[in-house]
C-alpha positions as CSV (number, residue, x, y, z in Angstrom):
1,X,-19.6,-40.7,54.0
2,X,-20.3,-44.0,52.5
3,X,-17.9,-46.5,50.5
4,X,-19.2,-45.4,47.4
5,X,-18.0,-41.8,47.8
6,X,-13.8,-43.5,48.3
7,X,-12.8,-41.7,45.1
8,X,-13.0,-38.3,46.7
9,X,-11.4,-39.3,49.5
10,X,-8.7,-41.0,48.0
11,X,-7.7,-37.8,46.2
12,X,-7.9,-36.0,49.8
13,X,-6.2,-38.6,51.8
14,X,-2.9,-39.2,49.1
15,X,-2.1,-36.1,50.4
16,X,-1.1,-37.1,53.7
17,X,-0.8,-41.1,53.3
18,X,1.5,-42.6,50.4
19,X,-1.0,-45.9,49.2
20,X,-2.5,-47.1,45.6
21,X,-5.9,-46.6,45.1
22,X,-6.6,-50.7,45.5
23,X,-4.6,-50.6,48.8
24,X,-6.5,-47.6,49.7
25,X,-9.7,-49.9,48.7
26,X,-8.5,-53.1,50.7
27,X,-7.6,-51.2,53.5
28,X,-10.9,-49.4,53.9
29,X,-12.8,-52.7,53.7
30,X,-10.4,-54.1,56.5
31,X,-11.4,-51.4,58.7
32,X,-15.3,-51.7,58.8
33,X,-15.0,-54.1,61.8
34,X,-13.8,-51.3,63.8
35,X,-16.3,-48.9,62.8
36,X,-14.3,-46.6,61.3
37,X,-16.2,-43.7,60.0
38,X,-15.9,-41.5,57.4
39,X,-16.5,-37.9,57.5
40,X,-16.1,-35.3,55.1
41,X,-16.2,-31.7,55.3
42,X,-17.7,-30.5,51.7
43,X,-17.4,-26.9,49.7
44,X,-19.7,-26.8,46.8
45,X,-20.0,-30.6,46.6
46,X,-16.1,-30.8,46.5
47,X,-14.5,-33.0,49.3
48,X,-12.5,-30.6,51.4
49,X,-11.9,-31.6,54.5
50,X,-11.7,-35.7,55.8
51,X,-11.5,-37.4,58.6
52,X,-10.9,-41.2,59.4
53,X,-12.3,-41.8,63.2
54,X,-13.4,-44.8,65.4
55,X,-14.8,-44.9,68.7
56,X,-12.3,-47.2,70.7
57,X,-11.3,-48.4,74.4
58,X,-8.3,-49.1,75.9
59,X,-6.7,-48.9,79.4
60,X,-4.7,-45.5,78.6
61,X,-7.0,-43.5,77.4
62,X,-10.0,-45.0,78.4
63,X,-13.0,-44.2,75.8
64,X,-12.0,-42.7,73.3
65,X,-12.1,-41.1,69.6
66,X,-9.2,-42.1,67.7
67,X,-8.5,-40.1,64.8
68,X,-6.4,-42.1,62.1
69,X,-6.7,-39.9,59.4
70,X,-7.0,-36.0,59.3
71,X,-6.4,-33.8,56.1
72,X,-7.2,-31.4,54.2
73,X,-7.0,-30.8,50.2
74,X,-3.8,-28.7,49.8
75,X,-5.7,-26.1,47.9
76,X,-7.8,-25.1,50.9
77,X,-5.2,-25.2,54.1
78,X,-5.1,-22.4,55.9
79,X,-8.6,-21.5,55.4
80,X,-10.3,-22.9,59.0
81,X,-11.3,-26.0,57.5
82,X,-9.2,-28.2,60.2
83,X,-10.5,-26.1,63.0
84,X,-13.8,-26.5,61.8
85,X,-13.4,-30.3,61.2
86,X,-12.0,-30.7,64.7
87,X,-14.6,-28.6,66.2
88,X,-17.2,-31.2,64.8
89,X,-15.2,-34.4,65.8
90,X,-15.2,-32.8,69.4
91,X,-19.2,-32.8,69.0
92,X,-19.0,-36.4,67.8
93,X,-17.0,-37.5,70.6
94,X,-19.0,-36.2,73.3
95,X,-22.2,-37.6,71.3
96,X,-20.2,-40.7,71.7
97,X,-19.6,-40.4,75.6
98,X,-15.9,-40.2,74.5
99,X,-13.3,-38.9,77.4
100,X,-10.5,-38.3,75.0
101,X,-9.7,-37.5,71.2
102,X,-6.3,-39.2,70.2
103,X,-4.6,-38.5,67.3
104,X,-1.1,-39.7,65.9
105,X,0.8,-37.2,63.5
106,X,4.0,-37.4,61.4
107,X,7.0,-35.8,63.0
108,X,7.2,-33.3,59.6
109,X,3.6,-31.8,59.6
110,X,4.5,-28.6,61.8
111,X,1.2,-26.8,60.5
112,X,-1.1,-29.2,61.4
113,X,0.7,-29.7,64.9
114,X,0.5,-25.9,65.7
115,X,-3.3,-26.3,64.6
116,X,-3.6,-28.9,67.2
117,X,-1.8,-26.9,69.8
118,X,-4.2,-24.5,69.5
119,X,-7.5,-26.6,69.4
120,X,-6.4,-27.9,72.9
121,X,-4.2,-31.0,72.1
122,X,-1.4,-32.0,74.4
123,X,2.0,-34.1,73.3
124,X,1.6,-37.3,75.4
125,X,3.8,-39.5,74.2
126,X,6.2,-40.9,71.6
127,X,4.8,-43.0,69.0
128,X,7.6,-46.2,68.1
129,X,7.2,-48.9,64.9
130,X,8.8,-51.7,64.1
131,X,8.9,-53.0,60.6
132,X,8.6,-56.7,60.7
């Protein structure tokens, strides 16, 4: 996907992430220098399916794809869209010569957790923020 296409996504990702369209915008724009990528998983030229990913390293999990972002349009849950959207990310990361897929998820999304479950992801660790 390309940053002409961020109106679709938007209107995916306010589903899962609480942010204005222009903060949305900004915070796209701040994100190119990590190659994040965006992918979208399409039924009949409607956005179904997006994912918000960047090849990173780091000392814990080594090489790695990172997933920040992972929905999909409410109307279309349930449906093996996530599965299928995973199932490509694992291609992607291998392409990549990633070890690891890494993914962060909100403490209330219990669907999308049992999804994960299934697809082969492991709880590693507690995530902790600080406000400043």
């Amino acid at each position: 996907m390309t940053l002409k296409e961020l109106y679709p996504v938007y209107d995916v990702l306010q589903q899962l992430r609480e942010l204005s369209y222009d903060e949305f915008e900004d915070l796209i724009y701040d994100m190119r220098h990590m190659e994040y990528k965006m992918i979208g998983l399409f039924e009949k030229e409607q956005l179904v399916t997006y994912a918000g990913v960047a090849v990173q390293t780091n000392l814990y999990h080594k090489r790695h794809l990172y997933i920040f972002d992972l929905v999909t349009d409410a109307s279309f849950r349930s449906q093996g869209y996530g599965k299928m959207m995973l199932a490509y990310l694992q291609d992607y990361a291998k392409t990549a010569a990633c070890e690891n897929i890494v993914l962060s998820s909100g403490m209330q999304r219990e669907d999308a957790h049992r999804l994960y479950e299934k697809e082969g992801f492991v709880k590693k660790s507690y995530l902790f923020v600080r406000s400043i």
